[in-house]
PAGU-311526 format. One record per residue (C-alpha): y, x, z negated; chain; residue number from 1. Coordinates in nm, 2 decimals. Each point is the difference from the previous one (the first is absolute). Layout:
BEGIN
NUTOR        Y        X        Z   chain   resi
NUTOR        Y        X        Z       A    NUM
...
% end
This chain:
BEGIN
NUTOR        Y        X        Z   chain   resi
NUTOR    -3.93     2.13    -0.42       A      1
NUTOR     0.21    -0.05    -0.30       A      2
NUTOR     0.37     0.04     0.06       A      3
NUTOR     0.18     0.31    -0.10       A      4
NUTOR     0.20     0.00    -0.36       A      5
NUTOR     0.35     0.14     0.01       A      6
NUTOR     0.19     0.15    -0.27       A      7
NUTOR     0.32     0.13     0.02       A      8
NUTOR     0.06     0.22    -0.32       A      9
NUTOR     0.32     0.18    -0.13       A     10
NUTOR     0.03     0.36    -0.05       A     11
NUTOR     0.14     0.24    -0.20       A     12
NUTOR     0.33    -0.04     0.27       A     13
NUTOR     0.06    -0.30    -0.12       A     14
NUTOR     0.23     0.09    -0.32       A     15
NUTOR     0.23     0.15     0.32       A     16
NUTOR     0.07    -0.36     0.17       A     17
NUTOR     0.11    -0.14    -0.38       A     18
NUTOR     0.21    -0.26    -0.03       A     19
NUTOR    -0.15    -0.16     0.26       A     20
NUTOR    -0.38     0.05    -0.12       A     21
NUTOR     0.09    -0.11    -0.34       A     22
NUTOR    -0.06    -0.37     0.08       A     23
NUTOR    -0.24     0.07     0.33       A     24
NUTOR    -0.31     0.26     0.09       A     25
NUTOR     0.13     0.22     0.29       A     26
NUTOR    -0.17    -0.19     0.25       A     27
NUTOR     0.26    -0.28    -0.05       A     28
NUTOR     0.30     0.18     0.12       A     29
NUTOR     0.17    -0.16     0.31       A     30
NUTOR     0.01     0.23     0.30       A     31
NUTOR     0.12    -0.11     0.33       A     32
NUTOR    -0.10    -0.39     0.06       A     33
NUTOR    -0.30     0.03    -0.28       A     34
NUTOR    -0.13     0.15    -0.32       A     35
NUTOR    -0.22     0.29     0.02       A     36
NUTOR    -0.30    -0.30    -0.13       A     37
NUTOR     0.08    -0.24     0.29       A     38
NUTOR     0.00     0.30     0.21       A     39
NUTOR    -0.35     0.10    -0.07       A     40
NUTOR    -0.10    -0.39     0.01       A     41
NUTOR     0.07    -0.04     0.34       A     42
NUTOR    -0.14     0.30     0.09       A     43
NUTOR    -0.33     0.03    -0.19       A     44
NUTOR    -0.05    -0.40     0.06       A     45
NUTOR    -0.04    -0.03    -0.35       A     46
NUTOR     0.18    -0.10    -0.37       A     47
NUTOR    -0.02     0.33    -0.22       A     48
NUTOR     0.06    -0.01    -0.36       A     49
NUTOR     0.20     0.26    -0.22       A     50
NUTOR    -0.07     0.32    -0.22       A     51
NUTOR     0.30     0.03    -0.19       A     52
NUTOR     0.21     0.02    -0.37       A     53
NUTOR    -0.18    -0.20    -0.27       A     54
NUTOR     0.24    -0.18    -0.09       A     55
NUTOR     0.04    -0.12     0.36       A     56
NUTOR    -0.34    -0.09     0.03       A     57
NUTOR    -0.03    -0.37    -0.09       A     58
NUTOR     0.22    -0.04     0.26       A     59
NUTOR    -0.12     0.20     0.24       A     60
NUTOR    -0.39     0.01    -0.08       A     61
NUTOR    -0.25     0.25     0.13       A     62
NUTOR    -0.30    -0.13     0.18       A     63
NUTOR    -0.26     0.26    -0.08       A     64
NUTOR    -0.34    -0.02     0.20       A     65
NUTOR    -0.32     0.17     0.01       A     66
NUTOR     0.16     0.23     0.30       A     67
NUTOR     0.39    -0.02     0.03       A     68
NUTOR     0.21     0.18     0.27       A     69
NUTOR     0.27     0.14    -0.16       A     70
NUTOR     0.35     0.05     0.17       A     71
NUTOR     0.27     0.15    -0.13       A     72
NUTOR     0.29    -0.21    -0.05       A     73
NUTOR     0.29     0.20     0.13       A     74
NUTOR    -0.17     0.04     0.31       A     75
NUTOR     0.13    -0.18     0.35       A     76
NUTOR    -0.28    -0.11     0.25       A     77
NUTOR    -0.02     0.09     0.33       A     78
NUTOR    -0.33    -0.04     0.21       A     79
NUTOR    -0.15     0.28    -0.01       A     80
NUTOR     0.07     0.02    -0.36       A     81
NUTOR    -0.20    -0.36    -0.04       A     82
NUTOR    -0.25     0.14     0.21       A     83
NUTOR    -0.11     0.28    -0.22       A     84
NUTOR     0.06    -0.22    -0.32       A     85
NUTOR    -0.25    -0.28     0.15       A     86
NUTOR    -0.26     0.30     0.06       A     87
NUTOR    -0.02     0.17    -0.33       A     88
NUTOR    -0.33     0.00    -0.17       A     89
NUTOR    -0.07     0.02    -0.36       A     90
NUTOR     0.08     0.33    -0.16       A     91
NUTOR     0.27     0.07     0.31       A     92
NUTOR     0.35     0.03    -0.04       A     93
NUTOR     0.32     0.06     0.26       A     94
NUTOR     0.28     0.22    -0.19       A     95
NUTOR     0.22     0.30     0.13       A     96
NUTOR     0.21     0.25    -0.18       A     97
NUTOR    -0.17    -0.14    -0.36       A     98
NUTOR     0.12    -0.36     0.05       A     99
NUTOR    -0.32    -0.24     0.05       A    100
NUTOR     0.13    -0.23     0.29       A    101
NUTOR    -0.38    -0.19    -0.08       A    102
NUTOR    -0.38    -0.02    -0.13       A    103
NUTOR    -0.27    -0.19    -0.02       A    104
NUTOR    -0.08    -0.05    -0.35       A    105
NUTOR    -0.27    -0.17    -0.26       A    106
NUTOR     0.11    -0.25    -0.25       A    107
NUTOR    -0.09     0.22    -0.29       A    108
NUTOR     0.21     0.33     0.11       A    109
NUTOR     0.25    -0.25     0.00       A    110
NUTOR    -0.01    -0.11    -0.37       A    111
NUTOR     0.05     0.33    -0.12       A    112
NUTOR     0.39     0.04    -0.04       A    113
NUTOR     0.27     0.11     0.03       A    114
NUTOR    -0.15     0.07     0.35       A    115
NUTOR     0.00     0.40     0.10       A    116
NUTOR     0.12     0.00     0.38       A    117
NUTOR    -0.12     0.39     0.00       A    118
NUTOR    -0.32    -0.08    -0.13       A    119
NUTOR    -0.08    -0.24     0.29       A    120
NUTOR     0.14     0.26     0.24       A    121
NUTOR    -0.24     0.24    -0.19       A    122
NUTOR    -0.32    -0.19     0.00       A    123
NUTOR     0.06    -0.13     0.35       A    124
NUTOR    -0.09     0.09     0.36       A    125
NUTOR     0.33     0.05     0.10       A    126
NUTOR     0.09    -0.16     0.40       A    127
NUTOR     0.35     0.11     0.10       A    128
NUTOR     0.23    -0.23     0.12       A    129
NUTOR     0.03    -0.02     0.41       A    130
NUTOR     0.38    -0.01    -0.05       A    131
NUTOR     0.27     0.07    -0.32       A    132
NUTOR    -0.01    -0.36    -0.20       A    133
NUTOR     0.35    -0.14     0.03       A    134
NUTOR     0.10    -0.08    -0.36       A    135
NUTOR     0.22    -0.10    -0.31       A    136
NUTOR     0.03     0.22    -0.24       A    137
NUTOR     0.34     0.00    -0.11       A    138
NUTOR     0.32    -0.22    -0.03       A    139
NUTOR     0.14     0.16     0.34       A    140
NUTOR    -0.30    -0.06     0.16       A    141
NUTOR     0.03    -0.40     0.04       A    142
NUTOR     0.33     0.00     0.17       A    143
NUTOR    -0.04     0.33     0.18       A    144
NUTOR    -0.33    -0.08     0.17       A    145
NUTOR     0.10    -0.37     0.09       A    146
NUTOR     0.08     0.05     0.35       A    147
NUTOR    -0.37     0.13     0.10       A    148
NUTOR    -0.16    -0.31    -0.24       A    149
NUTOR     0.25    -0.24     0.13       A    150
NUTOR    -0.13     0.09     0.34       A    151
NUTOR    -0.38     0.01    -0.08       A    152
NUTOR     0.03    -0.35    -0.21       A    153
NUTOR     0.22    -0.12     0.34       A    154
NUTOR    -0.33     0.06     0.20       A    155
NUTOR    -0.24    -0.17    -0.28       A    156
NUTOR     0.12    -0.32    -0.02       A    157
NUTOR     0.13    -0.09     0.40       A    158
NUTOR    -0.31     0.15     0.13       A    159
NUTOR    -0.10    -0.24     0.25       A    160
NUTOR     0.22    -0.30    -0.12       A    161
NUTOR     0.35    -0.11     0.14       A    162
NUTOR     0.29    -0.05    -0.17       A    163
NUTOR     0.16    -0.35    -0.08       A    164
NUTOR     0.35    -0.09     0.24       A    165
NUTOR     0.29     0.28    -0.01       A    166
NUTOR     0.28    -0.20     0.04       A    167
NUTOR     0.26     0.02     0.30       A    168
NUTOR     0.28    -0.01    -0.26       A    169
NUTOR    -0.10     0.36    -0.15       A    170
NUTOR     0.11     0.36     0.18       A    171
NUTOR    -0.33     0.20     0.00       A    172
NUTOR    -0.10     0.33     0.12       A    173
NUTOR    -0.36     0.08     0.09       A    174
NUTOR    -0.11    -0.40    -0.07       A    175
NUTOR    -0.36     0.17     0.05       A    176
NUTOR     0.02     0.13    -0.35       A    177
NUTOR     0.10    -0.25    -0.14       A    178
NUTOR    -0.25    -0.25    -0.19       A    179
NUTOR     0.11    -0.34    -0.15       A    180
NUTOR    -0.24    -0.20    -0.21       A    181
NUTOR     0.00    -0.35    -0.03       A    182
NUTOR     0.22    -0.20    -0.21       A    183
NUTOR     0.26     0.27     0.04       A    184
NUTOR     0.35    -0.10     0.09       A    185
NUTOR     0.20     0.32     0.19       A    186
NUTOR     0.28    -0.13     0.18       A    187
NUTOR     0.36     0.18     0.10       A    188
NUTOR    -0.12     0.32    -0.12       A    189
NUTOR     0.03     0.40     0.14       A    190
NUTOR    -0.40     0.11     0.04       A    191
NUTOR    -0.05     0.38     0.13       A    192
NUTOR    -0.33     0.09     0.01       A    193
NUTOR     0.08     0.32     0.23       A    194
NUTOR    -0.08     0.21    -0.25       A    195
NUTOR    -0.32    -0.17    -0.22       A    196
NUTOR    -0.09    -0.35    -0.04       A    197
NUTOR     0.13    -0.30    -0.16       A    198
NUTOR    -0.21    -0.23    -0.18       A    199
NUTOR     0.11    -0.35    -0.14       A    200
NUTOR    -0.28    -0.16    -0.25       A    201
NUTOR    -0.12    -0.36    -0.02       A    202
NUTOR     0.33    -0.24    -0.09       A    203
NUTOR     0.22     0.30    -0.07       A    204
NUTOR     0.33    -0.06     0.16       A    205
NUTOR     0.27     0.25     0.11       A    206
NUTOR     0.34    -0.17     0.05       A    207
NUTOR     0.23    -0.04     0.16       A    208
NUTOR     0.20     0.33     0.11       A    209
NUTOR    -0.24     0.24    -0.14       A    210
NUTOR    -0.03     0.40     0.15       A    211
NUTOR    -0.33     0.15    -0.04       A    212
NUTOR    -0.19     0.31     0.15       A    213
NUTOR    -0.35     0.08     0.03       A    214
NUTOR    -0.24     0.12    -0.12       A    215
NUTOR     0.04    -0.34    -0.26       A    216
NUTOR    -0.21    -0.20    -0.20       A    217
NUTOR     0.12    -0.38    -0.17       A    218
NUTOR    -0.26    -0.16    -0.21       A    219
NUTOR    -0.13    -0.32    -0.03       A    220
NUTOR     0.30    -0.28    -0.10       A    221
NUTOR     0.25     0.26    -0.07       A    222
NUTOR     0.35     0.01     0.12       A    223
NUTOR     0.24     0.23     0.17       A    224
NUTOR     0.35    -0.16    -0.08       A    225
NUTOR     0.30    -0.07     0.30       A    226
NUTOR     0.20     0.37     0.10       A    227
NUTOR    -0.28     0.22    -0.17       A    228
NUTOR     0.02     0.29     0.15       A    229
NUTOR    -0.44     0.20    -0.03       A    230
NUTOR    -0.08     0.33     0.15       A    231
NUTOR    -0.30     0.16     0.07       A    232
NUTOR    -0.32     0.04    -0.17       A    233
NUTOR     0.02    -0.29    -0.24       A    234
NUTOR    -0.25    -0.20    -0.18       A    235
NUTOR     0.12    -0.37    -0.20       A    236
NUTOR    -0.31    -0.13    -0.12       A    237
NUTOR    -0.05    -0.34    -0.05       A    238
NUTOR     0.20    -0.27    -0.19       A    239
NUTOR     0.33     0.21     0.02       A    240
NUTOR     0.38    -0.04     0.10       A    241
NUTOR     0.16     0.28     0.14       A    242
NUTOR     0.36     0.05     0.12       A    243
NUTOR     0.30     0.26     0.07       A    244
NUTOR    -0.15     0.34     0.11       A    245
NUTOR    -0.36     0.15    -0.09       A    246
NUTOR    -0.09     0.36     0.16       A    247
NUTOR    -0.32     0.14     0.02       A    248
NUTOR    -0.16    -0.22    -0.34       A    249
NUTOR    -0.30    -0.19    -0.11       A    250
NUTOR     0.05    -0.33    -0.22       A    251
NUTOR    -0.38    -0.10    -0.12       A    252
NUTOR     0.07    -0.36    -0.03       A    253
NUTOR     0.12    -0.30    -0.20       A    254
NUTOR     0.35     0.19    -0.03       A    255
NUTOR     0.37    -0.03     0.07       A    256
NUTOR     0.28     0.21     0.15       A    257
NUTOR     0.18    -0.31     0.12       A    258
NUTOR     0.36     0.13     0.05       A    259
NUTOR     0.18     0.26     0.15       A    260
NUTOR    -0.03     0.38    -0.16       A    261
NUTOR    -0.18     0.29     0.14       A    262
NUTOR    -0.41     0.08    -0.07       A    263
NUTOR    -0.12     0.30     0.21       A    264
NUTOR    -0.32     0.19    -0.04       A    265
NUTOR    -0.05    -0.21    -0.37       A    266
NUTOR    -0.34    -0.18    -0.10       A    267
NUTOR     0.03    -0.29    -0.18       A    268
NUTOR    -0.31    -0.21    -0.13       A    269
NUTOR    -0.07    -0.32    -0.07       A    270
NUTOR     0.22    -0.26    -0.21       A    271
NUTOR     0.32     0.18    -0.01       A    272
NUTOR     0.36    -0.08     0.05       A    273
NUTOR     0.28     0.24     0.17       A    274
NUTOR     0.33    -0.19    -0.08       A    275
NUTOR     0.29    -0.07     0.25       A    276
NUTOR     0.15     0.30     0.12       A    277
NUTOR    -0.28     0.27    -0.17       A    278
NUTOR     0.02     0.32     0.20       A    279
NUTOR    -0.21     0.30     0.00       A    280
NUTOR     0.04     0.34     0.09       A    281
NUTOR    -0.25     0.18     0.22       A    282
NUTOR     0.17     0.35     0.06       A    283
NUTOR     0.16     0.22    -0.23       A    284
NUTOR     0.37     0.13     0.03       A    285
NUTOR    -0.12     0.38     0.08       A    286
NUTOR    -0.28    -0.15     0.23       A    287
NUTOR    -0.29     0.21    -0.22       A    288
NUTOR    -0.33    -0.12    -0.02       A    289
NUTOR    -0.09    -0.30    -0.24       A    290
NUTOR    -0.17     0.07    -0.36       A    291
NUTOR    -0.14    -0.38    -0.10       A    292
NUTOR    -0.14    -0.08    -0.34       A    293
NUTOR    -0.40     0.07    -0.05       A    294
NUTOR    -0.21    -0.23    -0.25       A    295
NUTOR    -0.26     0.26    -0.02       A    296
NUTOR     0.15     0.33    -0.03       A    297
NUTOR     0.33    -0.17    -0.20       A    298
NUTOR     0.21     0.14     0.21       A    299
NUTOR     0.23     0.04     0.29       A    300
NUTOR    -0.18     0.14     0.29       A    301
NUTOR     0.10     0.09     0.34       A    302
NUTOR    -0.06    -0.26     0.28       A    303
NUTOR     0.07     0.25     0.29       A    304
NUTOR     0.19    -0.27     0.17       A    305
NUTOR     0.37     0.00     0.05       A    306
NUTOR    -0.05    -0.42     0.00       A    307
NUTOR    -0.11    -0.15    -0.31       A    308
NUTOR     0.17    -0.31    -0.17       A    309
NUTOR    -0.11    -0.21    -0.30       A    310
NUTOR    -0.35    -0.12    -0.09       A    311
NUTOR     0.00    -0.31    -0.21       A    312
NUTOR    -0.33    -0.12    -0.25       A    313
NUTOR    -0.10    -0.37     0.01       A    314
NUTOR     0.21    -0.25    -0.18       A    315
NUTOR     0.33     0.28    -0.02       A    316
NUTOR     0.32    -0.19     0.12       A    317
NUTOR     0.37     0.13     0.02       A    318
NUTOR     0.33    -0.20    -0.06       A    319
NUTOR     0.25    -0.06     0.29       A    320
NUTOR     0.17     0.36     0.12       A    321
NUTOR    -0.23     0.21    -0.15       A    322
NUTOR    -0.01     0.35     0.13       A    323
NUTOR    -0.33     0.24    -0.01       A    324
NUTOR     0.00     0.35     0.10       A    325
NUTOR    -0.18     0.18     0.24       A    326
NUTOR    -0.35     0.03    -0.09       A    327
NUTOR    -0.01    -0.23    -0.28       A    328
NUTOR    -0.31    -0.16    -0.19       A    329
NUTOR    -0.02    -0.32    -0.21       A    330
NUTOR    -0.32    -0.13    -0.20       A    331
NUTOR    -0.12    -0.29    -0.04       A    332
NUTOR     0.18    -0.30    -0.18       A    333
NUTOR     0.35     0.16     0.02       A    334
NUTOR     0.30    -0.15    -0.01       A    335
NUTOR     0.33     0.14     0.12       A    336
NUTOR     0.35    -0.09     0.07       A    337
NUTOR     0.34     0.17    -0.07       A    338
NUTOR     0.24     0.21     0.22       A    339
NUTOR    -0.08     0.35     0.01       A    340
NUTOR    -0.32     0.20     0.12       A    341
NUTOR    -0.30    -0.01    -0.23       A    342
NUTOR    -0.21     0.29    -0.08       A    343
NUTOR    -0.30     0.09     0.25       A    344
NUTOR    -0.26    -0.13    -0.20       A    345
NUTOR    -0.01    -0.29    -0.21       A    346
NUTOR    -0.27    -0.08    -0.19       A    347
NUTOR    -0.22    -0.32     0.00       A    348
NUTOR     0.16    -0.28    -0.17       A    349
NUTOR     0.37     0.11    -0.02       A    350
NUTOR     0.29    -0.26    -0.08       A    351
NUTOR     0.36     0.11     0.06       A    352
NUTOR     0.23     0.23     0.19       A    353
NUTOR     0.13     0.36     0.03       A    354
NUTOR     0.31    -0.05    -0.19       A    355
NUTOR    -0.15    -0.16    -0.27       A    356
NUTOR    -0.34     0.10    -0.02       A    357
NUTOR    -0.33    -0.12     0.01       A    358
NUTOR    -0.22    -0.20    -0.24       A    359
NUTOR    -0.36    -0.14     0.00       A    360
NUTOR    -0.11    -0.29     0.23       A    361
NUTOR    -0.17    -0.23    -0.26       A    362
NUTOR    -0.35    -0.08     0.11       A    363
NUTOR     0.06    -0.40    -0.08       A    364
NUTOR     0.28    -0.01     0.16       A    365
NUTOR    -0.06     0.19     0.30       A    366
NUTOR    -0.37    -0.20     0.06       A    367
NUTOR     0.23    -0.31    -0.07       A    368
NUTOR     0.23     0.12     0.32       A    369
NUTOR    -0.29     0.08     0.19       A    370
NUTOR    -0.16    -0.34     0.02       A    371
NUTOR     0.34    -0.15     0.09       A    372
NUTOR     0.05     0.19     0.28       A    373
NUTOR    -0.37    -0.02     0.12       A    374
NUTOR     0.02    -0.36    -0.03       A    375
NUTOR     0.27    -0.03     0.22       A    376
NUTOR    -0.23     0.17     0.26       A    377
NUTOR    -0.32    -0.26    -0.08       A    378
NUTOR    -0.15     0.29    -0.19       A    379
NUTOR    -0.15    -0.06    -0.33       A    380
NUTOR    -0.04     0.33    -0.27       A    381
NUTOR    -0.33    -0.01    -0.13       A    382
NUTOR    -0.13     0.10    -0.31       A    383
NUTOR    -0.15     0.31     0.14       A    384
NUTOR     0.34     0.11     0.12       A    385
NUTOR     0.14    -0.06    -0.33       A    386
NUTOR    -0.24     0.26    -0.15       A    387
NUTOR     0.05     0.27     0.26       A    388
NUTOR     0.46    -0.05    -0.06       A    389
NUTOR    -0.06    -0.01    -0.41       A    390
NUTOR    -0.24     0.31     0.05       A    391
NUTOR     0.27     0.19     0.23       A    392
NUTOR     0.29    -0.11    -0.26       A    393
NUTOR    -0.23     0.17    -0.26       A    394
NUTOR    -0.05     0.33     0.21       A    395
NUTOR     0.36     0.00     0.09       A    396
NUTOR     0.11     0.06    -0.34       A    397
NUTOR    -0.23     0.28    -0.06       A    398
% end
C-alpha cells in the first residue's frame, strides 16, 4: 500500500498570525518544544509538505499527489485527532464550526486556486471531530496555549527514553520531569518542575546560577545566560541566548535576549535582537483588557486577556534600553532604538526611534545585515530567501 501524502495548507486565518507568517506558512510556528510541522511528523510518522503564500512557495513547496490528505496548518495534533486524519477517504473531510480541521483531496481540486475552504466543506461528507482541535489562530494564542503544548511535546519526545545525567551540583524539584539531552551542559542551576516540565535540548547549556520554572522548553545549542531569572510556560527555540527575566513567552529560534530587561507574555521570531536592558510591558496601568494590532482587519482588536506584551516579526531588533508598551507589535525587518515608548505598531522595515521618527529599512541594506548576522550562526541566506525579504520590502511600502 502506498504511503499516505500529507499536506499541511494555510487558511484564510493565517493573515491573523502576521508578522510571524510573513516569512513562514502557519505550520511553522514554534509552540511548546516544536513547530506545529514537527509536531504532526512525529505523530503521523511521516514528512508533510506545505500549502501556503505564493510567494513562500519555493521555499516551502507543495507536494501534490494523485490523493493528498490535507491538514490544516493551525491545527495541534493529538491522537485521536491523527486517528481520524489517517482514516479519511477521498471526498471526506473533518471541520467544525466552518473551519476544515482536514480532507482527503484529488490533485486536480487542488490546482484550482485560491482554494475555497467552504467549498470543500460543501462538497464533502462532513465527519465531526471526536474532540474541539486545539489551535493557533491568533497572536495570543502561541503564548497563551503553551503550557498544555509544552506538556503534550514533554510527553512526545521522552516517551520511553531516559534522560542524559542531572547533575548533583543543580537544586531540582520534581527531577522526574525533567529531561536533559545529550551534549547539554546544566550545572549549578535552580530546576522546578513542580508545576510542568523542563526540557534542555541537545548541547544547549543553562549556566551557572540560572532560575527556571516549568512547564519550559530550551532548544537545541541555545543558551540561558548566568542569574537569568525564566518563569513558566516558555518556549527558546533553538540556537538562542536568553538572559535576565522572560515570563510566560515563546522565542522561535536563532534569536537573542541576552541581557537583563523584562519579556513577559511577548513572541519573538526568528533572527532578532532585544538589546541590553529592553523591557516590555505586559499589563496596562488601569489593568483593562489588551487591544493588540491586527494584520487582517488593520486594526486594534481586543485580545480578552489582561496579559499581553510585545510580538516581534523576524529579523526586528531594538537598541540597548528600549521600552515597548503593553501589547505592542513589530513587523518584520524593524529596527529600533531610542529612549521613549514607541507606538503599538510598527510597520515592517522601520529604522529609527520615537523622538525622532521613523524611516524606511532599505532592502540592500537590511539583506546585507541579515547575512551577517546569519553567518555568525553557520546560516547561509539563500537566493530564495532573498526573493521572499525584497518581495515583503515591496508590500511593505504599499
Amino acid at each position: 500500500m502506498a504511503e499516505k501524502n500529507f499536506i499541511l495548507f494555510d487558511d484564510d486565518y493565517r493573515d491573523h498570525l502576521l508578522p510571524f507568517t510573513f516569512t513562514r506558512p502557519v505550520s511553522e510556528i514554534r509552540i511548546g518544544i516544536f513547530t506545529i510541522r514537527e509536531k504532526w511528523q512525529r505523530s503521523l510518522n511521516a514528512k508533510p509538505s506545505y500549502f501556503t503564500e505564493t510567494y513562500l512557495r519555493k521555499k516551502f513547496p507543495a507536494d501534490l499527489k494523485e490523493t493528498n490528505w490535507m491538514i490544516n496548518g493551525c491545527v495541534l495534533p493529538d491522537p485521536r485527532l491523527v486517528a481520524q486524519v489517517n482514516a479519511l477517504q477521498t471526498g471526506e473531510a473533518i471541520a467544525e464550526n466552518d473551519m476544515l480541521i482536514a480532507c482527503c483531496a484529488d490533485e486536480k481540486f487542488l490546482k484550482e486556486e485560491p482554494l475555497d475552504f467552504q467549498a470543500i466543506i460543501r462538497s464533502s461528507k462532513i465527519i465531526a471531530p471526536v474532540s474541539s482541535p486545539r489551535t493557533v489562530r491568533k497572536l495570543t494564542d502561541i503564548f497563551s496555549k503553551n503550557s498544555e503544548a509544552l506538556r503534550d511535546d514533554y510527553k512526545l519526545v521522552t516517551y520511553k527514553r531516559r534522560s542524559s545525567t542531572i547533575y548533583e551540583s543543580n537544586k531540582v524539584i520534581n527531577r522526574n520531569d525533567v529531561f536533559i539531552e545529550d551534549g547539554a551542559k546544566v550545572e549549578f542551576a535552580y530546576l522546578n518542575a513542580s508545576k510542568g516540565p523542563i526540557y534542555i535540548g541537545k548541547n544547549a547549556e543553562v549556566m551557572e546560577g540560572a532560575m527556571i520554572r516549568g512547564p519550559f522548553s530550551l532548544g537545541e545549542s541555545s543558551e540561558v545566560k548566568m542569574g537569568a531569572k525564566i518563569y513558566y510556560p516558555t518556549t527558546i527555540g533553538p540556537h538562542c541566548k536568553v538572559g535576565g527575566e522572560i515570563n510566560g513567552s515563546v522565542i522561535f529560534g536563532y534569536s537573542n535576549k541576552a541581557h537583563d530587561g523584562y519579556l513577559g507574555n511577548s513572541v519573538i521570531g526568528e533572527w532578532c535582537n532585544l538589546g541590553a536592558d529592553t523591557n516590555n510591558s505586559n499589563l496596562k496601568n488601569d489593568y483593562g483588557e489588551v487591544k493588540l494590532w491586527d494584520y487582517a482587519t488593520k486594526n486594534f482588536e481586543d485580545t480578552g486577556l489582561q496579559f499581553c506584551g510585545l510580538m516581534m516579526g523576524d529579523h526586528s531588533k531594538c537598541g540597548i534600553n528600549t521600552m515597548f508598551n503593553t501589547g505592542t507589535v513589530v513587523g518584520v525587518f524593524a529596527n529600533i532604538f531610542g529612549g521613549e515608548f514607541p507606538g503599538k505598531f510598527i510597520k515592517s522595515f522601520s529604522w529609527g526611534s520615537p523622538s525622532n521618527g521613523f524611516g524606511e529599512y532599505k532592502i540592500d541594506k537590511a539583506i546585507e545585515v541579515a547575512k551577517r548576522v546569519m553567518e555568525r550562526k553557520g546560516v547561509d541566506m539563500s537566493e530564495i530567501d532573498e526573493e521572499i525579504l525584497k518581495y515583503l520590502a515591496e508590500k511593505s511600502r504599499q
